[in-house]
N, C-alpha and C positions, 0 to 999 in steps of 0.2 A: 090414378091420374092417367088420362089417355095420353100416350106416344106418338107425337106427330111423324111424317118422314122427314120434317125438314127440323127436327131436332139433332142437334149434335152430339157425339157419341161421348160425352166425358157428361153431358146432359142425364143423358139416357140411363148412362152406367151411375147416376148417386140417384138416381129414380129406383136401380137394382140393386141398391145396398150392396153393391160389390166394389172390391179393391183392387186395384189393376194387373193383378196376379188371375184372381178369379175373372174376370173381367175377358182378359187372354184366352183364359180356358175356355170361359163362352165361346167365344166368338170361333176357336178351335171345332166346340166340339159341332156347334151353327154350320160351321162348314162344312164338316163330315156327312152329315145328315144333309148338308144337300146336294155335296156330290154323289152321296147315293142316291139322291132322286133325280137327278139329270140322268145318273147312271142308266137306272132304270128306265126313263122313258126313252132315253137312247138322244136325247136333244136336251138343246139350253131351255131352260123354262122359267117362267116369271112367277112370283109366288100368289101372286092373285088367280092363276091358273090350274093351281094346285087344289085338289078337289078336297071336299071338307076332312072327309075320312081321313086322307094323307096326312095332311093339317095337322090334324089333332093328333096322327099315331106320333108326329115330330114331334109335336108337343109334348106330350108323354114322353118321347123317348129324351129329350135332351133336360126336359125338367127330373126326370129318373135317372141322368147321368148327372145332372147338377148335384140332388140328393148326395148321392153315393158317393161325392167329393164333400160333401161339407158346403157347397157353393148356393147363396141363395137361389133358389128358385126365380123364373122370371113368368110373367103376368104373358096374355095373348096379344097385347100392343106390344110389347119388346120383344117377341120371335115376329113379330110382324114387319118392324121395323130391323133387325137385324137379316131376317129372311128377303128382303126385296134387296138388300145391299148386300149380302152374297150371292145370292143367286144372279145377280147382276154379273158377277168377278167367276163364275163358273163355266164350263165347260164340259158337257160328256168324254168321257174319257177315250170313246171308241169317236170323236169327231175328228173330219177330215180338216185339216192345216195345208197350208200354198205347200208347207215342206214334205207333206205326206202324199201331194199330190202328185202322179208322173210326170213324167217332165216334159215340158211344152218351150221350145226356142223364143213362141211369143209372148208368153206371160211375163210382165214385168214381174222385178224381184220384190 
């Protein structure tokens, strides 16, 4: 069954035979993998942006880290929809913040 974005995550997650322990752990490891890919381009990025090859090496890499926990596997609609809603909550680790920035008298706080 396809995964809409406007389905809700407790939806999603009995579509992934997963139990809110594993569930956690997804969404953990979704994250990882994609602050490595912001990492890497050096910016926030959207996942519809995200060129096919990247795509799929996630895919692999987080359905091979699901494996190796015992956690079901997830289908390419639920990194789909998990990926556009972290990547949303991300940030490059090397991006500038008002607080990182020098300091200016006239920039509001």
């Amino acid at each position: 069954m396809e995964v809409l974005q406007s389905d809700k995550a407790p939806d999603v997650q009995k579509l992934a035979c997963m139990n809110n322990e594993q569930w956690a752990r997804f969404a953990k490891i979704a994250h990882e993998e994609g602050q490595k890919l912001c990492n890497c381009y050096r910016k926030s990025v959207s996942w519809p942006d995200v060129p096919y090859n990247e795509s799929e090496k996630i895919f692999t890499n987080i359905n091979a880290r699901l494996e190796s926990e015992g956690i079901p596997m997830i289908t390419r609609s639920i990194l789909r929809w998990r990926m556009r809603t972290t990547l949303r909550k991300i940030r490059p680790n090397n991006s500038v913040t008002v607080a990182t920035l020098p300091y200016n008298p006239t920039r509001p706080c």
